[in-house]
SEVOKE-37286 format. One record per residue (C-alpha): residue number from 1; residue in one letter; x, y, z. Coordinates in steps of 0.001 Angstrom, whole numbers, m for minus. Layout:
// SEVOKE-37286
<site num="NUM" residu="A" east="X" north="Y" up="Z"/>
...
END
This chain:
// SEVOKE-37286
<site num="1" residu="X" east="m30279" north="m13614" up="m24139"/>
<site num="2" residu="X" east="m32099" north="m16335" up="m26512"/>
<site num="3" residu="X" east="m34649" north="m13536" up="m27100"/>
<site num="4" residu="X" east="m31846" north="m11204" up="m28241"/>
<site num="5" residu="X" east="m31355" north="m7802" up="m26809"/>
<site num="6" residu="X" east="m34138" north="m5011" up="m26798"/>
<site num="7" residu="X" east="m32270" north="m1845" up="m27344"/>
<site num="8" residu="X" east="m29634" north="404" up="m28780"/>
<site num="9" residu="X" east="m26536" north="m1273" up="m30145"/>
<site num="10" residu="X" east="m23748" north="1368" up="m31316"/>
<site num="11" residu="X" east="m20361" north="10" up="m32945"/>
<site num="12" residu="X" east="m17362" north="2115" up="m32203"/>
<site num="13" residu="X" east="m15455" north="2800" up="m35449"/>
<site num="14" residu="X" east="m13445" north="5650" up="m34176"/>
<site num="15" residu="X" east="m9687" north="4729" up="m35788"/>
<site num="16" residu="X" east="m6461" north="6401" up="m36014"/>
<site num="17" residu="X" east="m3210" north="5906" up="m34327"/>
<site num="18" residu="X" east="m611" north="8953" up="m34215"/>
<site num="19" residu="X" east="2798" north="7877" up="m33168"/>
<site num="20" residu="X" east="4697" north="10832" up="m31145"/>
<site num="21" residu="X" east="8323" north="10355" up="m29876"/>
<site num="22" residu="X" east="9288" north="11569" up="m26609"/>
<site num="23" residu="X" east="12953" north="10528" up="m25467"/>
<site num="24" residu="X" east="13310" north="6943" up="m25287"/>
<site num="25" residu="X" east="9917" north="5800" up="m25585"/>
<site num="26" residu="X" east="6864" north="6606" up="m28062"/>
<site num="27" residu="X" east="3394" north="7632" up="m27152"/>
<site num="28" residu="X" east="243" north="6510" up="m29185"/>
<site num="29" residu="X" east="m2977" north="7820" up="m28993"/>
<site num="30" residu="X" east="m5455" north="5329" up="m30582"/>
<site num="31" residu="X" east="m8870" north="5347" up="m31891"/>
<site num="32" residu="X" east="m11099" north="3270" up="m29977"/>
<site num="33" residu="X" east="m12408" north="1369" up="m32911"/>
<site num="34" residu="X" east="m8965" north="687" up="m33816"/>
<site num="35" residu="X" east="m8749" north="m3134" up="m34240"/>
<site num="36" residu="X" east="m6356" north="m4247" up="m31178"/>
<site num="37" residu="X" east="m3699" north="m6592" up="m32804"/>
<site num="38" residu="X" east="m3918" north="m4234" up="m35964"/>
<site num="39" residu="X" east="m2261" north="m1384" up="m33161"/>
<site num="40" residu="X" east="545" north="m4442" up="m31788"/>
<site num="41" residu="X" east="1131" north="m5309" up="m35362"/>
<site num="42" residu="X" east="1973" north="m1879" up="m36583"/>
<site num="43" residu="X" east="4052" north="m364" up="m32993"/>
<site num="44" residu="X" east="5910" north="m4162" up="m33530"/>
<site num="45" residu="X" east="6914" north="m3202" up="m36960"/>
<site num="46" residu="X" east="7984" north="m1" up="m35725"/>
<site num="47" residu="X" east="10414" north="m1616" up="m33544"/>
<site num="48" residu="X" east="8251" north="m456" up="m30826"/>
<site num="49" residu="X" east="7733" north="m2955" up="m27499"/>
<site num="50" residu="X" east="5476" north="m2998" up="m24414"/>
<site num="51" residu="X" east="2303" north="m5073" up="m25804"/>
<site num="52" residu="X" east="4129" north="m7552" up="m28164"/>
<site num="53" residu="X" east="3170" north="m10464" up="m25203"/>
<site num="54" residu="X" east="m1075" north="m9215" up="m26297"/>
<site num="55" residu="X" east="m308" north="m10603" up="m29988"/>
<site num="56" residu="X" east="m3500" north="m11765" up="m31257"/>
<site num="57" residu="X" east="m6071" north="m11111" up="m28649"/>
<site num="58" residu="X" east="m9711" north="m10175" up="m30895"/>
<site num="59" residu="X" east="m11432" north="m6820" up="m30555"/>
<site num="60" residu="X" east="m10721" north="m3095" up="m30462"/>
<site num="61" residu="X" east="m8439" north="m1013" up="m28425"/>
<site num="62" residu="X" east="m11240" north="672" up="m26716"/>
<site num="63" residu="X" east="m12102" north="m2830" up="m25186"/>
<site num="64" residu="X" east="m8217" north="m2885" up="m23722"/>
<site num="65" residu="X" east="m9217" north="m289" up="m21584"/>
<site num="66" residu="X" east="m12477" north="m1296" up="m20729"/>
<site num="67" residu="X" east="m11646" north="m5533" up="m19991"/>
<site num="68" residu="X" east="m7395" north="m4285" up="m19048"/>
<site num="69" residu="X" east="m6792" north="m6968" up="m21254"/>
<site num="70" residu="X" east="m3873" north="m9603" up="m19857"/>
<site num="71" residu="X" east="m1506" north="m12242" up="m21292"/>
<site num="72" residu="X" east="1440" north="m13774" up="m20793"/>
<site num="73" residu="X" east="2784" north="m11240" up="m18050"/>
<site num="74" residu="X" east="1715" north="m8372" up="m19035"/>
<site num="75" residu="X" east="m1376" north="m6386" up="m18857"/>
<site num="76" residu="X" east="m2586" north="m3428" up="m20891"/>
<site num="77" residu="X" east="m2777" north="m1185" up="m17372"/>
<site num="78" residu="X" east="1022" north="m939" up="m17523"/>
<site num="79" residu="X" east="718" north="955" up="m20682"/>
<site num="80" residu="X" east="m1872" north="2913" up="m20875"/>
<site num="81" residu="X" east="m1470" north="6653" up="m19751"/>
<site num="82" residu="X" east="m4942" north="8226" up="m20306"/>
<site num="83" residu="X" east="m8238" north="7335" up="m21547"/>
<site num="84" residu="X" east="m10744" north="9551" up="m23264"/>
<site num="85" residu="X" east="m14398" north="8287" up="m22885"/>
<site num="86" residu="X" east="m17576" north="10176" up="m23629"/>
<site num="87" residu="X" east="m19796" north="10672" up="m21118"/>
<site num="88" residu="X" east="m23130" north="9976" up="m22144"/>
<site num="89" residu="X" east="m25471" north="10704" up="m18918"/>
<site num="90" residu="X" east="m23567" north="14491" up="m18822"/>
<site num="91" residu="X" east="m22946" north="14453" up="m22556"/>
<site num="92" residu="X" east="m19138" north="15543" up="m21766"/>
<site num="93" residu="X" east="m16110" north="14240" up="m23097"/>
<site num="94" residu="X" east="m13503" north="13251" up="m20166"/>
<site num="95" residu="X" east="m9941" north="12754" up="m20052"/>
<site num="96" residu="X" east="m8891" north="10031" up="m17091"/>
<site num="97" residu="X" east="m5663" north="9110" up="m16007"/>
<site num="98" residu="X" east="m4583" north="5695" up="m15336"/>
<site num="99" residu="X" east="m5247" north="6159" up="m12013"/>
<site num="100" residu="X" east="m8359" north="7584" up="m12137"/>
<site num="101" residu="X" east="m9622" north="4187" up="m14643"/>
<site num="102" residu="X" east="m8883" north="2156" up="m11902"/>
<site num="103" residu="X" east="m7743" north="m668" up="m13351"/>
<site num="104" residu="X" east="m7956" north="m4212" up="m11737"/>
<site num="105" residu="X" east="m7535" north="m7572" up="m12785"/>
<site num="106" residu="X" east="m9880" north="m7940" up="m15867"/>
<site num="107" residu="X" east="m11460" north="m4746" up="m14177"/>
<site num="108" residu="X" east="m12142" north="m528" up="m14519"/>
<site num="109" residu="X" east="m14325" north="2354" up="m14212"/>
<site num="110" residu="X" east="m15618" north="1836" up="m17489"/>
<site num="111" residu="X" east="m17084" north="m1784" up="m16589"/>
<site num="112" residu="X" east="m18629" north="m364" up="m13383"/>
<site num="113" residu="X" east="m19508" north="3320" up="m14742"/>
<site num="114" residu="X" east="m21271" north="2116" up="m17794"/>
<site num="115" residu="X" east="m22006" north="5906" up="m19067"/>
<site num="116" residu="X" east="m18416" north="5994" up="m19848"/>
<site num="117" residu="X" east="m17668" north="5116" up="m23369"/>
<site num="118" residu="X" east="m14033" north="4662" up="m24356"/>
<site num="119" residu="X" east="m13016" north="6613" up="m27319"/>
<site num="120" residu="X" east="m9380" north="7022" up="m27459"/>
<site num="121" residu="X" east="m6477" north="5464" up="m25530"/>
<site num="122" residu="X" east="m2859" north="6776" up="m24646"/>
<site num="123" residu="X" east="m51" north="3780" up="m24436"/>
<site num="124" residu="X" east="3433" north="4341" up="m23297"/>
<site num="125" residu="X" east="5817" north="2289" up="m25627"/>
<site num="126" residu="X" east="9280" north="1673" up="m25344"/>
<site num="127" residu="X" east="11771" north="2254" up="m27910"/>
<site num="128" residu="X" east="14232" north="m94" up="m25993"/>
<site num="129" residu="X" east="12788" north="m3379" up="m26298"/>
<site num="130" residu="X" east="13318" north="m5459" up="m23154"/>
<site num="131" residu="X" east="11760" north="m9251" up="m23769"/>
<site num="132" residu="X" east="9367" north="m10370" up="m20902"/>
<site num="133" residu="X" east="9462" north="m14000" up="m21452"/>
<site num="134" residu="X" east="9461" north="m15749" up="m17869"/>
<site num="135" residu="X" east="5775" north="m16886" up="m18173"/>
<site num="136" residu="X" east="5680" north="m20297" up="m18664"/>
<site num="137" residu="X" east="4200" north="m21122" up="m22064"/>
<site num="138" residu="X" east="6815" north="m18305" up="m23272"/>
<site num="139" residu="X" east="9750" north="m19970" up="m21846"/>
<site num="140" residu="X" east="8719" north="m23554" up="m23364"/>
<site num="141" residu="X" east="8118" north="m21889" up="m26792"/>
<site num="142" residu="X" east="11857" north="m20925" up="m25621"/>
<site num="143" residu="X" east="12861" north="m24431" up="m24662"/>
<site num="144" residu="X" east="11468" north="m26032" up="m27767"/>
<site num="145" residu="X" east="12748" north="m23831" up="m30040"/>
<site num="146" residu="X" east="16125" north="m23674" up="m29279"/>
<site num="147" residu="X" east="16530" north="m20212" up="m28728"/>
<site num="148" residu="X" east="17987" north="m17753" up="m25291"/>
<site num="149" residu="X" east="16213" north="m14703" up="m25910"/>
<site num="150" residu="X" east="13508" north="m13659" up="m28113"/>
<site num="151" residu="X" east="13420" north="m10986" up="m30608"/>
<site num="152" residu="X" east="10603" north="m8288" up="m30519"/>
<site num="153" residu="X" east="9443" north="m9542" up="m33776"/>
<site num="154" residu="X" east="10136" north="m12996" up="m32817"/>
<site num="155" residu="X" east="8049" north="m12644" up="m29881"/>
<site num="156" residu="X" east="5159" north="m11929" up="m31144"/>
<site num="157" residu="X" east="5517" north="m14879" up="m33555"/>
<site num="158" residu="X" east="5603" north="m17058" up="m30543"/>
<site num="159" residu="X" east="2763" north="m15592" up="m28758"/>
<site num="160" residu="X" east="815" north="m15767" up="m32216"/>
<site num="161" residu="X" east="1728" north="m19569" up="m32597"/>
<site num="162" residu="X" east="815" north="m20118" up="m28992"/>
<site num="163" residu="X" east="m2497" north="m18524" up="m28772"/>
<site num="164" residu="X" east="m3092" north="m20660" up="m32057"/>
<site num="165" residu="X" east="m2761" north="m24005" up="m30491"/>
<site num="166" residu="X" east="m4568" north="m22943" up="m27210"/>
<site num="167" residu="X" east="m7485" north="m21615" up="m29485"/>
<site num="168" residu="X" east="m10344" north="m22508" up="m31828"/>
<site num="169" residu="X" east="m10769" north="m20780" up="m35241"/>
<site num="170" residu="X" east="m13459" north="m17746" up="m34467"/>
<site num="171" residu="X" east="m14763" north="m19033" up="m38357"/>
<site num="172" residu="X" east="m15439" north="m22212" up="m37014"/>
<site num="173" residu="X" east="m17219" north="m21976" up="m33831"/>
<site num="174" residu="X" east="m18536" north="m19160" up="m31308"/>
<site num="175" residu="X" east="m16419" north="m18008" up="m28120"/>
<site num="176" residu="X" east="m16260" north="m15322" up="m25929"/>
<site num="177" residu="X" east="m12075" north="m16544" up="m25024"/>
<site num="178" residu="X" east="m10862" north="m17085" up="m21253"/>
<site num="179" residu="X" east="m14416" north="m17611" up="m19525"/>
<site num="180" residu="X" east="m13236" north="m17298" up="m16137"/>
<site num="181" residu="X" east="m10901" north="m14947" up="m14557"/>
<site num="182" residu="X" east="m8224" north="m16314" up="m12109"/>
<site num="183" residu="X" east="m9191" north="m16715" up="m8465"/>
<site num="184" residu="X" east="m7699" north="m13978" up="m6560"/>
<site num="185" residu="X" east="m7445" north="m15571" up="m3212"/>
<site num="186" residu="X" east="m6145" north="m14888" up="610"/>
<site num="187" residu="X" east="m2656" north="m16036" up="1557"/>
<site num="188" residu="X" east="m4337" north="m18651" up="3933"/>
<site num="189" residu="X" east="m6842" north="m20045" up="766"/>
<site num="190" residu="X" east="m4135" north="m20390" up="m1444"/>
<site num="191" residu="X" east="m1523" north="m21993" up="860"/>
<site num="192" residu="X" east="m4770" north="m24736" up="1876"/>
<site num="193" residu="X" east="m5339" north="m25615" up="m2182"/>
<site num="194" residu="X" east="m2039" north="m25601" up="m2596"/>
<site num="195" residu="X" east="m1060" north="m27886" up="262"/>
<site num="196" residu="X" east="m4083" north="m30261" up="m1858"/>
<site num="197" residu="X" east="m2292" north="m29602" up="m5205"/>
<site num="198" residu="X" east="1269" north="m28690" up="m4857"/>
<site num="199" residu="X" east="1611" north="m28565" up="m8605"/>
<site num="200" residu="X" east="m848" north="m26384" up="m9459"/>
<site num="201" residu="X" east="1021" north="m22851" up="m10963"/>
<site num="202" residu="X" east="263" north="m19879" up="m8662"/>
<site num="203" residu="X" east="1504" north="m16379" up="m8559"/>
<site num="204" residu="X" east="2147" north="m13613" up="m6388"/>
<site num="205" residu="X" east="m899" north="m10743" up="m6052"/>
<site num="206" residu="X" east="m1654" north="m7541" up="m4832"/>
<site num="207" residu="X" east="m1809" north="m7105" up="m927"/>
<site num="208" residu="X" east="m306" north="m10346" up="m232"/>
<site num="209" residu="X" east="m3302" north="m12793" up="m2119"/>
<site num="210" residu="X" east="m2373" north="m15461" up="m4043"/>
<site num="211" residu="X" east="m3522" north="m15320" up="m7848"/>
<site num="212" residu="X" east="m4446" north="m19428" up="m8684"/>
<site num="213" residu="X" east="m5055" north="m20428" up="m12667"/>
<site num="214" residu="X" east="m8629" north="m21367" up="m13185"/>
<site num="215" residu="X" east="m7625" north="m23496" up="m16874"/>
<site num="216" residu="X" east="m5649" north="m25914" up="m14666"/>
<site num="217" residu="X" east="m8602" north="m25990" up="m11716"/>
<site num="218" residu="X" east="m10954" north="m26403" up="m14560"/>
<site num="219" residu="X" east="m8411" north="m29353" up="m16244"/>
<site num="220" residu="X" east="m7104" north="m31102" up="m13086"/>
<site num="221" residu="X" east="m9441" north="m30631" up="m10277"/>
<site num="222" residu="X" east="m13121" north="m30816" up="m11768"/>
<site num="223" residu="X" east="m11373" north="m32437" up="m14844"/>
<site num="224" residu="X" east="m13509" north="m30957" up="m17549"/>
<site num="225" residu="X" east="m11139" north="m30293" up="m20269"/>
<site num="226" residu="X" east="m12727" north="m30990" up="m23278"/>
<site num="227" residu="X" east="m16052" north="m31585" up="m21842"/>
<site num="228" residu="X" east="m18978" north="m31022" up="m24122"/>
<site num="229" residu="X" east="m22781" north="m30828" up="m23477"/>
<site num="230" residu="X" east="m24817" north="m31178" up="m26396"/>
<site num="231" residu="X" east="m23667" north="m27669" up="m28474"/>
<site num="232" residu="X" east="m21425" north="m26370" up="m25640"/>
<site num="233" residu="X" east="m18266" north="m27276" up="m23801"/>
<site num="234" residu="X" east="m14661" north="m26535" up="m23181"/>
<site num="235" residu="X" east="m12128" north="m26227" up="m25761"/>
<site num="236" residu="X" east="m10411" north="m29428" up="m25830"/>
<site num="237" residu="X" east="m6672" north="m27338" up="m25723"/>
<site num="238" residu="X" east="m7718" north="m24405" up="m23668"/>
<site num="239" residu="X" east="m10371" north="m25182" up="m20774"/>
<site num="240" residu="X" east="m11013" north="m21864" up="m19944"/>
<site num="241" residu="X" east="m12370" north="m21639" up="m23264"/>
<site num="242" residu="X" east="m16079" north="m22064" up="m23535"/>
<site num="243" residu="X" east="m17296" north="m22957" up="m26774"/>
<site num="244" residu="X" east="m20789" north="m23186" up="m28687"/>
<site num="245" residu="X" east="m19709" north="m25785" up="m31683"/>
<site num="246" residu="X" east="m22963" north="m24968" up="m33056"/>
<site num="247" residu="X" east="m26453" north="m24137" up="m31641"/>
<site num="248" residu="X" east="m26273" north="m23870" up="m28056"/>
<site num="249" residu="X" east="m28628" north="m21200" up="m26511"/>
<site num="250" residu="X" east="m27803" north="m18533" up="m24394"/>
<site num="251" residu="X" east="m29072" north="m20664" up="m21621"/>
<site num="252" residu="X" east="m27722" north="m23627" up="m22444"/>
<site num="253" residu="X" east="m24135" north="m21971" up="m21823"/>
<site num="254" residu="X" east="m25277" north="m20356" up="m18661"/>
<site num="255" residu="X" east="m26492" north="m23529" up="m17047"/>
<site num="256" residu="X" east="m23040" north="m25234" up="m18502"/>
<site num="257" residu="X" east="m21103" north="m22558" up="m17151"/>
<site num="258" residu="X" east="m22760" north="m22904" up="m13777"/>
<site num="259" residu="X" east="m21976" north="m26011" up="m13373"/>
<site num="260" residu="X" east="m18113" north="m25364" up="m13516"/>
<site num="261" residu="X" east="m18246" north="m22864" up="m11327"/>
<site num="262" residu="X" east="m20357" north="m24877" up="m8738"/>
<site num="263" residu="X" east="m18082" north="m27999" up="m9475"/>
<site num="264" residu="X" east="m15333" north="m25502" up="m8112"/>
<site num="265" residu="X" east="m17134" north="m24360" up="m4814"/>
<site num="266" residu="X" east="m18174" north="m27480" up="m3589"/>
<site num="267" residu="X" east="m14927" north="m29100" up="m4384"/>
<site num="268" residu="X" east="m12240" north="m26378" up="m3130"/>
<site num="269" residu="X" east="m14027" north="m24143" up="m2179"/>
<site num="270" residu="X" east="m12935" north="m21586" up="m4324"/>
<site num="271" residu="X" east="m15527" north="m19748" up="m6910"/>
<site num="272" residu="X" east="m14609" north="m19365" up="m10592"/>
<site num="273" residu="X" east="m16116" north="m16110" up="m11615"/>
<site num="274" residu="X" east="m16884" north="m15340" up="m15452"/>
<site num="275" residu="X" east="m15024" north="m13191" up="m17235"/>
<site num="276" residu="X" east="m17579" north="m12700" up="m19952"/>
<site num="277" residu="X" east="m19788" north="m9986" up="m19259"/>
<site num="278" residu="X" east="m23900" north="m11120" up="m19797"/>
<site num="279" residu="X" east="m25480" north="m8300" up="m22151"/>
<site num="280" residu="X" east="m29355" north="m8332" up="m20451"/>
<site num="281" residu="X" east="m31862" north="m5876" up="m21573"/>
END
């Protein structure tokens, strides 16, 4: 909000990883405060895999729990094995399984129960490294470069220098990242858009929906890569970026972002919901 938020902020500054072998993989319990790619940096120079492919994604590991951060085929639900979180309206800490954080796409308890806060996460890492490298922008870096198979250090070198192309310099202007989440859509929805736009990259989701990419809606359907509207727009090499190149106001992104997302509906019929989460008081 423009008027800026009314209440308690706390930062989470809980760190410290401990690294415990068990058979062929490695569990790490992590401080929430921990800085995210800080925790893929060190278990990669460990020789450890499992979140090399979530190589330079900003914020803490507590938010990988909370947002089940996602990139290039994999998602941080796969690893994680338990999550403590404070519970402030019983003033109890709690120890959840995976199951019980119910992760989603871009989704869990602790976005829905808002008196849980995160404050350590278990991860499951491998000690075999096996490269997951069939998403496309993976398997270009692949193409360009030359290269069959990726190293576990060499992967995360290409999902750096990906993510680096596809994304401004946080110094230089404000973003929140990916804006929108994928449509999630029925079997029939999908098979309708895609009879529309046959090239348009889709993938296989849970209980038979279709999972449709929002950047390349945004890009070639509504074609509004790159747009800009006074202070705010979409990243000219990422357009589910939203960015504020220099004043915009709070409102002034929410009325840009609406319009996307309306462009969407009344053209396909298919809504782009935000990603971003809007702090009110």
């Amino acid at each position: 909000d423009d008027e800026g938020f009314s209440g308690l902020v706390i930062h989470m500054a809980i760190v410290g990883i401990e690294w415990k072998e068990e058979g062929d993989h490695v569990v790490a319990t992590v401080g929430a405060g921990e800085s995210w790619d800080d925790l893929v940096a060190t278990a990669v120079a460990k020789n450890y895999s499992g979140i090399e492919n979530l190589s330079s994604i900003p914020g803490t590991v507590g938010a990988s729990a909370v947002q089940n951060i996602g990139a290039y085929g994999v998602e941080a639900r796969e690893l994680i094995t338990m999550v403590e979180a404070y519970d402030a309206k019983n003033n109890i800490l709690k120890i959840l399984t995976n199951e019980e954080c119910v992760f989603g796409y871009r989704e869990s308890v602790f976005k829905t129960n808002q008196d849980l806060v995160v404050t350590q996460v278990q991860f499951r890492l491998e000690k075999e490294y096996v490269p997951k490298q069939a998403y496309k922008d993976i398997a270009l870096y692949i193409e360009e470069n030359g290269v069959v198979t990726l190293s576990l250090q060499e992967m995360r070198q290409a999902v750096m220098a990906i993510r680096a192309k596809k994304f401004p310099d946080l110094s230089q202007c404000g973003t929140a990242g990916s804006f929108f989440k994928n449509p999630i859509v029925s079997k029939g929805v999908g098979e309708k858009f895609l009879a529309q736009y046959p090239d348009a990259p889709h993938y296989d989701a849970e209980n038979g929906k279709t999972k449709l990419s929002a950047a390349w809606i945004i890009d070639h359907v509504l074609e509004m890569k790159g747009v800009r509207e006074g202070s705010v727009g979409t990243w000219s090499a990422q357009a589910l970026v939203v960015v504020n190149y220099d004043d915009a106001t709070s409102a002034q992104v929410k009325k840009f972002v609406k319009k996307i997302s309306d462009a969407s509906f009344e053209k396909i019929h298919i809504t782009l919901e935000p990603e971003v989460v809007f702090v009110v008081t």
